[in-house]
N, C-alpha and C positions, 0 to 999 in steps of 0.2 A: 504493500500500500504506500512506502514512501515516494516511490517513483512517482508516484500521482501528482505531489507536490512538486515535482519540476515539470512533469508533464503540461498540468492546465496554466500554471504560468505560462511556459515556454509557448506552446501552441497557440494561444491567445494571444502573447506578442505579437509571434508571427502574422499571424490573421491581421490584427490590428496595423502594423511594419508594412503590411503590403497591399491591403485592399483599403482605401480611402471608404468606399459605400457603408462601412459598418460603422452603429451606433457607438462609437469609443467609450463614451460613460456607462452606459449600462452593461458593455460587455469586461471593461476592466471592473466593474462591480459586481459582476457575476463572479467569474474569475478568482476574484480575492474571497469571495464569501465561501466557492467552492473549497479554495485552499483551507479555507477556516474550516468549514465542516469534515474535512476530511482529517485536520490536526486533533479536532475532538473526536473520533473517531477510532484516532490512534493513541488518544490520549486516555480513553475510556477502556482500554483492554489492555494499559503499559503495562509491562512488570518492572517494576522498581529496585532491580536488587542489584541494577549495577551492568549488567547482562547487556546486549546489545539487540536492539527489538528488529522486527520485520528489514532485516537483513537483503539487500539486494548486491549478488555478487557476481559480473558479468566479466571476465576475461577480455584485455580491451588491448596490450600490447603484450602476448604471455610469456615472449621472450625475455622481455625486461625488464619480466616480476609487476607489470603495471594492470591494474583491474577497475573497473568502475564501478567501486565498491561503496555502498552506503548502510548506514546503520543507524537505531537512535538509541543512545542509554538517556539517561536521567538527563545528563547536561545538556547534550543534543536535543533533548525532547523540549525542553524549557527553552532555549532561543529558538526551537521552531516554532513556536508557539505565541513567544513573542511577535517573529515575522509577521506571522498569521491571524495575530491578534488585531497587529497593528497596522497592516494593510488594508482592509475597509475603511478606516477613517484615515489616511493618509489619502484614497481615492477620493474620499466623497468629500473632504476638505477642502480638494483641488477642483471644484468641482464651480466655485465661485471664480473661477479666473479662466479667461478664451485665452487659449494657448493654440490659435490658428488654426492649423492642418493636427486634431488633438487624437488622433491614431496616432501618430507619431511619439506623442508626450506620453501616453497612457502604455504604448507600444513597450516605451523603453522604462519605465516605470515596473511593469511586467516582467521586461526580461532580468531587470535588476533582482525582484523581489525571486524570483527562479533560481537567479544565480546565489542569492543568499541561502536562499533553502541548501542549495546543495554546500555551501562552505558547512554549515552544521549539518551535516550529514554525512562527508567524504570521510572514509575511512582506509581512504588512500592516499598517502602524500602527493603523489604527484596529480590525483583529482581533485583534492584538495588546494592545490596552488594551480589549477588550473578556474575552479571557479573561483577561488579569491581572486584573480587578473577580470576574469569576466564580470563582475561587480560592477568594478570602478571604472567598464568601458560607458554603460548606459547613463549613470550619474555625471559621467563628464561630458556628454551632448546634453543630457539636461539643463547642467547648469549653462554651459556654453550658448546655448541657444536662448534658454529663458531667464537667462539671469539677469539681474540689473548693470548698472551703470562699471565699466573695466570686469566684464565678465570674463572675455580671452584671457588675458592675463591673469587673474587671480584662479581661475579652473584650470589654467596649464603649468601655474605653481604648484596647485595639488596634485595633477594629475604627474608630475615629475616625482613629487617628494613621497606619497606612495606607489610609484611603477620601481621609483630606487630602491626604498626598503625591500619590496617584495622582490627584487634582484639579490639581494641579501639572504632573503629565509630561504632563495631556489638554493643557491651556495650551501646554505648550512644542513637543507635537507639532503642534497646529494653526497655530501660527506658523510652524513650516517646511513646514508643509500650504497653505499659503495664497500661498506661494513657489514653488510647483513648476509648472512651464510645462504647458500646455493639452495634451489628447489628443486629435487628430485623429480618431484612429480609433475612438474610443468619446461621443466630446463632450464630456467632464468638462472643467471648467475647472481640475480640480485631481488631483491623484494621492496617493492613500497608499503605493503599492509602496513597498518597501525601496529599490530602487536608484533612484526618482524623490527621495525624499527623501533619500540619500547624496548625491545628484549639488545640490543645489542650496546655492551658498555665500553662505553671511549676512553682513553686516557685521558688524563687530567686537562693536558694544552688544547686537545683538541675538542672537548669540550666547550671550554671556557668559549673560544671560535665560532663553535657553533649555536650556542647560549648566546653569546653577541649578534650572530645574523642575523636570530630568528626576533630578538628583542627591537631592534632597527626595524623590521617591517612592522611590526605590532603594535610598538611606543608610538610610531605618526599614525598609524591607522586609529589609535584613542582617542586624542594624542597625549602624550607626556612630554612635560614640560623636559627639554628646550625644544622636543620637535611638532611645537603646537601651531607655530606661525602661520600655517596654509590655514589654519582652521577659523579665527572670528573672520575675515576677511569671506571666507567662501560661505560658511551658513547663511552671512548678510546679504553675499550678493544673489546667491542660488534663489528660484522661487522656493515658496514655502513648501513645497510637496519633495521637493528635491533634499529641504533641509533636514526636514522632516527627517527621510531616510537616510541622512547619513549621522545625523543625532540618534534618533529613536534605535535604526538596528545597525547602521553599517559598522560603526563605532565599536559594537560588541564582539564583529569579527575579533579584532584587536586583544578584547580581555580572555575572549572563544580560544582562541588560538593559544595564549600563552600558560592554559591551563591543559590542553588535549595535546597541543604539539612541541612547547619550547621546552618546559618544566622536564615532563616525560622525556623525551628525546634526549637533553644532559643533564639530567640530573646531577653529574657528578661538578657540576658548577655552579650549581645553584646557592652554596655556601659564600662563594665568592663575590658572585653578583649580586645577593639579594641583597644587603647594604647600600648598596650603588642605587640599583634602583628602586629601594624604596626609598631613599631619601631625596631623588628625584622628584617619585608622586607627591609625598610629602610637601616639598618646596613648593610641587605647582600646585596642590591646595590653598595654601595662605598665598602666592603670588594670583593666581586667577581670581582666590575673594575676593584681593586686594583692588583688583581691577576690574570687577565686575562694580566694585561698589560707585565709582568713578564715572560710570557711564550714565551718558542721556538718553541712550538708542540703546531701546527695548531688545531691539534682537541683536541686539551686539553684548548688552547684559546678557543676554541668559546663552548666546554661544561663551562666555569666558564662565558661565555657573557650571554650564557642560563640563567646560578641561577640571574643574576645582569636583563635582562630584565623581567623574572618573576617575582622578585622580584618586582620588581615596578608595575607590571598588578596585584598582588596583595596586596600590597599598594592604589592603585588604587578605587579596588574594597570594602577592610575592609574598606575605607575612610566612605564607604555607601550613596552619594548622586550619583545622577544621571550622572552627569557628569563624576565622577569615575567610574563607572558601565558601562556605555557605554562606555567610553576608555576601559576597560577589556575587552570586547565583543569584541571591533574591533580587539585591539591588540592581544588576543588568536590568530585570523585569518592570521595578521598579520606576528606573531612571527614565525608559523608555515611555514609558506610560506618562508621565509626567512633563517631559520635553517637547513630545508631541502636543502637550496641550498648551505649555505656555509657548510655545512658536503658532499655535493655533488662532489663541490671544491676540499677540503681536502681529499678525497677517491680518484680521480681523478689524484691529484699531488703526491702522494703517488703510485698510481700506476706506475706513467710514470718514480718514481725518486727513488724508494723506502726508500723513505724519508717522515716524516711531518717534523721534523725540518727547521723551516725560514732561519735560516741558510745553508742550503743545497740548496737554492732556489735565485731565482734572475733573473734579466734580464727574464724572459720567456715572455714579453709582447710583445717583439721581434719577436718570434719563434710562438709566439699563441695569434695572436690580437685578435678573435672572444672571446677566453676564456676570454684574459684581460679584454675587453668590458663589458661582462656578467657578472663576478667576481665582476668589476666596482660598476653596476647596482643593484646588491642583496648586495655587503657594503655599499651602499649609503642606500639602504631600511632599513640596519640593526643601522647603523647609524642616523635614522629619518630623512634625509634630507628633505626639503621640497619639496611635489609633488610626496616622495615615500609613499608607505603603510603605514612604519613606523613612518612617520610625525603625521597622525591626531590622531592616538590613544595615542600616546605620550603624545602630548600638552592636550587632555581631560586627561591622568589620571596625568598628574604633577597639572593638574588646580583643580582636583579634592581634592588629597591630601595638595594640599595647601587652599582651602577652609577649610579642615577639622582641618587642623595645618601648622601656616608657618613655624616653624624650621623644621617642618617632609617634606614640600615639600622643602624647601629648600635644604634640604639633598638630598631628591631623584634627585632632577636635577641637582646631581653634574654625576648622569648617564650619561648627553649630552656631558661632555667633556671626563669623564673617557673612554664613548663606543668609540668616534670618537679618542681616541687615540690610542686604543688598536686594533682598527679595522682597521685604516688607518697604523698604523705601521705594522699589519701581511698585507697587499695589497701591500705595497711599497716593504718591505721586498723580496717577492714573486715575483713579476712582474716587477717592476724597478732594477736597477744597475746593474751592472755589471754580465755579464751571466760567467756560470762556466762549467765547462766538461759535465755535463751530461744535466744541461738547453740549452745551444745553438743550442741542436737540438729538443730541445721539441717538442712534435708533439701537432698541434693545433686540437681540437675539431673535432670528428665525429660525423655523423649525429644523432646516437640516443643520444650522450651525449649535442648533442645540442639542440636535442627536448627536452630534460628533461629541462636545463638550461634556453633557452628560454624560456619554457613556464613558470619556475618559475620569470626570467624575467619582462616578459610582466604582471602575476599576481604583479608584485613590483610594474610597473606603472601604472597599472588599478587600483588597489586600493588608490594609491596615486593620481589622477587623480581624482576619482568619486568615496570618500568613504562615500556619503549618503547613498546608498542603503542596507549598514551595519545598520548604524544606524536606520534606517526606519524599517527595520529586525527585529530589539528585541526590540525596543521603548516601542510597548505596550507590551511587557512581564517584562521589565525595570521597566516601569512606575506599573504593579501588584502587582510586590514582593516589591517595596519600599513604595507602597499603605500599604500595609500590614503589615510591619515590619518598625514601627517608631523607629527611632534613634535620 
């Protein structure tokens, strides 16, 4: 059944890529709902113990050990889920803006969300680093075509700074590709599987090597501070549907990856680097609060809140005991659900005002209680309050990081004041005070921008509410790989 999930993506691009006659919105809404029904689906028969579910294993180059191999445990299962969660309202958000010739937009939107499905689900390196390259091709005609103002240039900064790293992780995979013992049964002198490359152990230098490659492709794909530059510059300029996706899931490639392939893969350097780079995440925590607080443009606040909460999911996760790992896992879910609603926000107040600036903003709570409410409800999440989403993952990964080092958690949870002040100043800013010319008659919320909102919403409270079944989710795949990779 996993194959389904690249299937009706994939076909549905296509369709949409190449015959103009078809309705684009209804059928990239079709599309993503199917993908959703089919995630529940698989997600209602998972077994949870770690194990790898509805396994699809095709022989694709069998000389060279290479298969097109997909699988989902726990972790796998949770950022597809996310995808697919998060695909319906990523479509029908975009759904306020004529983007032309919109087979084309919905097209590559499609084939992005396809290629995602299969980065959490390749259980072959080299399929693996084949759809993470396919990702980043559709999101950079999107941004390229519908971005705003210096759109070439700022999508061909990123489109360099992750095509480089991912040059980097091919290098470091094929070093432990070149290490993995002969297949009898097939002839390959070498093997990409997941558990052929787990199982083979490096010496110490060469490790360290490849620990480095694979962190270079991962660290911009989050990003980690210093390699965060492509990133407020491109959320801003991208349209919202494009930002969406690379905030809400593309992002989690990055934390995906350094949990299923960097970690595992060298372990025996993990001791060495994990200092390094958790003091990094650490740094760009209190650096991106710092500079999130500073801003007047909405969607330039909450891309620098983005680098300051990844940042800490992974802090979180490099910490390596279970309790960090599991705050990662929730928090990916988390983060995503929440960024998509305040860039939802920020699209929204922009349209009505042709403004992000906070300053242009005010008094609307007046004009648009519904909006205010919901607005409310997803900065409280994003803010950790307790009883939202963003509460339990939080306190697991500061608890995590501070078992690992208390100065490094200590630092990280200067996040709880820096986020609540930069996130409660852009809400006040916005919604309270004094209304101006063009707020006083703000139009409050229509019904499809209130379905979207809502339902991001009510995900804020249901996870904050009842976030065991998160953790029940990836436990036993949690509890595999930390079996595995002692630290």
């Amino acid at each position: 059944m996993s194959i389904l999930l690249l299937l009706i993506p994939f076909l549905a691009a296509l369709a949409l890529l190449l015959t103009r006659a078809l309705p684009a919105r209804p059928v990239a809404l079709v599309a993503t709902l199917a993908n959703l029904a089919v995630t529940g689906l698989i997600l209602g028969g998972f077994n949870g113990d770690g194990s790898f579910n509805h396994e699809v294993n095709i022989p694709w180059v069998a000389s060279a050990g290479i298969s097109f191999r997909l699988g989902l445990d726990g972790i796998s299962m949770l950022l597809v889920l996310l995808t697919n969660l998060l695909a319906p309202l990523i479509v029908l958000s975009s759904f306020s803006r004529n983007f032309g010739l919109e087979g084309r937009y919905y097209g590559l939107v499609l084939l992005m969300l396809g290629a995602l499905n299969g980065v959490f689900m390749a259980l072959d390196g080299l399929l693996f680093y084949v759809f993470y390259e396919l990702a980043l091709i559709p999101i950079y005609f999107i941004c390229a075509i519908w971005g705003g103002e210096n759109r070439i240039r700022i999508t061909l900064k990123f489109f360099i700074y992750t095509f480089v790293g991912s040059l980097f992780m091919l290098v470091a995979l094929l070093a432990v590709y070149l290490k993995t013992p002969a297949l009898v049964q097939t002839g390959a002198s070498h093997s990409f599987a997941w558990e052929h490359l787990v199982a083979v152990e490096l010496d110490g230098k060469t490790a360290w090597w490849v620990m480095l490659g694979f962190f270079l492709a991962f660290a911009v794909k989050m990003p980690l501070f210093p390699f965060h530059t492509w990133q407020p510059d491109t959320y801003v300029t991208a349209p919202t549907g494009g930002t969406m996706l690379l905030s809400g899931i593309m992002l989690k490639m990055g934390i995906y990856g350094v949990v299923r392939w960097m970690v595992p893969l060298a372990p025996e350097a993990l001791h060495w680097w994990a200092p390094i780079f958790l003091g990094l995440a650490v740094f760009g925590i209190v650096y991106a609060g710092i500079i999130a607080i500073k801003q007047s443009d909405l969607k330039r606040l909450i891309a620098y809140s983005s680098i300051a909460h990844v940042g800490l999911i992974a802090a979180g996760v490099l910490a390596w005991n279970k309790t960090g790992v599991q705050g990662g896992m929730i928090q990916m879910l988390s983060h995503g659900i929440n960024v998509i609603g305040l860039f939802f926000v920020a699209d929204l107040l922009e349209r009505r005002l042709g403004s992000r600036a906070l300053f242009d903003m005010g008094g609307i709570a007046r004009s648009a209680p519904r909006l205010a409410a919901l607005f409310m409800i997803v900065t409280l999440g994003a803010v950790a309050v307790p009883l939202t989403n963003g509460f339990p993952g939080e306190f697991l990964l500061l608890n995590g990081v501070w078992n690992y080092n208390n100065w490094l958690g200590a630092g990280a949870g200067l996040t709880i004041i820096l986020g609540a002040v930069y996130m409660l100043r852009a809400y006040g800013l916005s919604m309270f005070g004094e209304t101006g010319r063009q707020t006083e008659t703000f139009e409050d919320v229509n019904t499809r921008e209130f379905l979207v909102l809502g339902a991001v919403a009510a995900l804020v409270l249901l996870l904050g509410f009842f976030p065991q079944w998160v953790l029940n989710l990836t436990d036993g795949s949690v509890n595999r790989i930390l079996g595995a990779v002692q630290f």
